[in-house]
N, C-alpha and C positions, 0 to 999 in steps of 0.2 A: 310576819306572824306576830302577833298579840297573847301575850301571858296576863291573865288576873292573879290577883294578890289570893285571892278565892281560889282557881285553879290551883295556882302553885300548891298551895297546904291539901287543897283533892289528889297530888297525883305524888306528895311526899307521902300521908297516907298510906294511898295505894301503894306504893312501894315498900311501905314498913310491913306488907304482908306476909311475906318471905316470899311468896310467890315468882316463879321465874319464867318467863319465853324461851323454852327449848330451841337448839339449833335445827333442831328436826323440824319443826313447827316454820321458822324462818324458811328453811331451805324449801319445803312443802308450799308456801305462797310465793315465792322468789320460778320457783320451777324451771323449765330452759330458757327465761329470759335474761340474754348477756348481761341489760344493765336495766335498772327498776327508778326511777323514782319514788320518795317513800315518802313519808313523815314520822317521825321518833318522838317519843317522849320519854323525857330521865330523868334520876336523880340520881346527884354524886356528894359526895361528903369534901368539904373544900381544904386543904391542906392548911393547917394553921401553923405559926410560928412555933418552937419549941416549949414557949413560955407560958403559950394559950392553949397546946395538946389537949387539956378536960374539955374544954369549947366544940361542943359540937353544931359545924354549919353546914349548910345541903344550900347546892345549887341545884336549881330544876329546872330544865332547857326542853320547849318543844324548837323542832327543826325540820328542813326540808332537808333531803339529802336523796345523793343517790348510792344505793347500792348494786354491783356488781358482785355475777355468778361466777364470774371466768376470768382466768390471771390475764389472759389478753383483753378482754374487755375493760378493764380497772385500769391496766397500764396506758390505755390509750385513752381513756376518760382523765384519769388524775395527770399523765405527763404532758397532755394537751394544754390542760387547765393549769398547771402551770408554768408551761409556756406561753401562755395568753394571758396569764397576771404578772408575770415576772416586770421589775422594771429594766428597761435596754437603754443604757444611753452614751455606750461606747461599743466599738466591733466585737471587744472581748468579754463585755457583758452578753453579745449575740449568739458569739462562738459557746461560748459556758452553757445559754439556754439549750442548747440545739444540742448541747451533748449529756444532754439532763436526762437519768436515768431514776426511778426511786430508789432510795437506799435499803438495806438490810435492815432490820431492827427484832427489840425484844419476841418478840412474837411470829407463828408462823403459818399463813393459812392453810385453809383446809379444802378439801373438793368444792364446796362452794366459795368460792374467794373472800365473799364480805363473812364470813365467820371464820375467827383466825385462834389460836390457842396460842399460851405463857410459853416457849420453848423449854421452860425447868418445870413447867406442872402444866400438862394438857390438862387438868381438869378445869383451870379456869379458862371461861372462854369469853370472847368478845365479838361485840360486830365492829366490822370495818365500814365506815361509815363518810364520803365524801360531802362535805356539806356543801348545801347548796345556794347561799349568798340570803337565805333566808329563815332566819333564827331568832330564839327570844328567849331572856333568863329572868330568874327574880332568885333571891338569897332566902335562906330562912334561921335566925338563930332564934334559940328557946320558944321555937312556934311561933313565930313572930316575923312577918316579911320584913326585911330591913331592906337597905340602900348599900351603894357599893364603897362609900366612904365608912358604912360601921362595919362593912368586913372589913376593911385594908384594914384597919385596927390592930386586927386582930392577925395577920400574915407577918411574913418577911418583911423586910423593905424592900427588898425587889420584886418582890410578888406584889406587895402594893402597889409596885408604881406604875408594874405592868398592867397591874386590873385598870388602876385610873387613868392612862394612858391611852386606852380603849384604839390603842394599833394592832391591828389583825396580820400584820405581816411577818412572814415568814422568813428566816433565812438561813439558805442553807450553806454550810460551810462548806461542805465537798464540792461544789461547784462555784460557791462566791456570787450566787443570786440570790435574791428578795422577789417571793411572789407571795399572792393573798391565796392559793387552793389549800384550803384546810381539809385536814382527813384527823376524825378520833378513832381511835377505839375505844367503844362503851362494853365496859362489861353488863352483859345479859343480865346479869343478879340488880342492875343499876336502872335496866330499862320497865315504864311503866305501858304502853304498848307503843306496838310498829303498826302503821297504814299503809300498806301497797298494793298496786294492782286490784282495785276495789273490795279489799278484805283487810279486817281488822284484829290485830293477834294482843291480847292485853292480858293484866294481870287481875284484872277486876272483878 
């Protein structure tokens, strides 16, 4: 996928509208299809170090991803997929993969799988969202694209070194594997629209 510098400031914009993609709206395109391939478009505000807090920067990511309707379908798309990105190169790196379950976390979903809510405030809610190896970002501070050397700047220093490091893998402790299947959750207020199933849901 391909972001322009143009784009990016069209779909921060759009985002500043207050505007939001209900889950009703999602689940209404998604309908009984176990699992959907989509395309998303977002913006998030990038966490800065304590000392740059006033700094306001927004990352804008369009993405392919897939979403799933059903906790069986999710768990065998994402547990597959990281079984098939994991690296093996011992028995018990084997054995670890094969008993790879997903883990529990902040959040808990909802009849439709890929919309999940905060477990201490159902009011906010998120889509769950597996990407799918094909993605594209650009930054923006004071309206202005920059590059990812003038955000580190402004982050941690582990946050920097992560962003300029540009390794996508993942590792998990519970089981002591490294695979690349990424999954966010975007919160809905973040998203500018979803594409699936030849229908398009936006904020625009």
């Amino acid at each position: 996928m391909k972001l322009t510098s143009t784009q990016a400031i069209q779909l921060a914009d759009a985002q500043a509208n207050g505007k939001t993609i209900t889950a009703l709206a999602i689940a209404q395109v998604l309908g009984n299809a176990s699992v959907t391939f989509a395309s998303v478009e977002y913006v998030t505000k990038v966490a800065t170090a304590a000392a740059h807090s006033n700094e306001v920067i927004q990352k804008v990511t369009i993405a392919s991803v897939i979403l799933a309707s059903s906790l069986k379908a999710h768990t065998s798309v994402y547990a597959n997929k990281v079984k098939r990105t994991a690296e093996i190169n011992t028995l018990a790196d084997a054995l670890a993969v094969e008993k790879f379950v997903p883990a529990d976390n902040y959040f808990e979903h909802t009849a439709v799988h890929c919309i999940v809510t905060h477990k201490k405030d159902v009011t906010k809610q998120y889509l769950y969202a597996l990407f799918n190896n094909n993605s594209a970002s650009l930054y923006i501070h004071n309206g202005v694209v920059v590059d990812e050397q003038h955000v580190a700047q402004y982050l941690t220093p582990s946050a920097a070194k992560q962003m300029l490091s540009k390794d996508t893998t993942v590792v998990n402790k519970t089981h002591n594997i490294k695979h690349s299947a990424i999954v966010r959750t975007i919160s809905l207020s973040s998203i500018v629209s979803i594409k699936a199933r030849k229908r398009l849901l936006t904020v625009v």
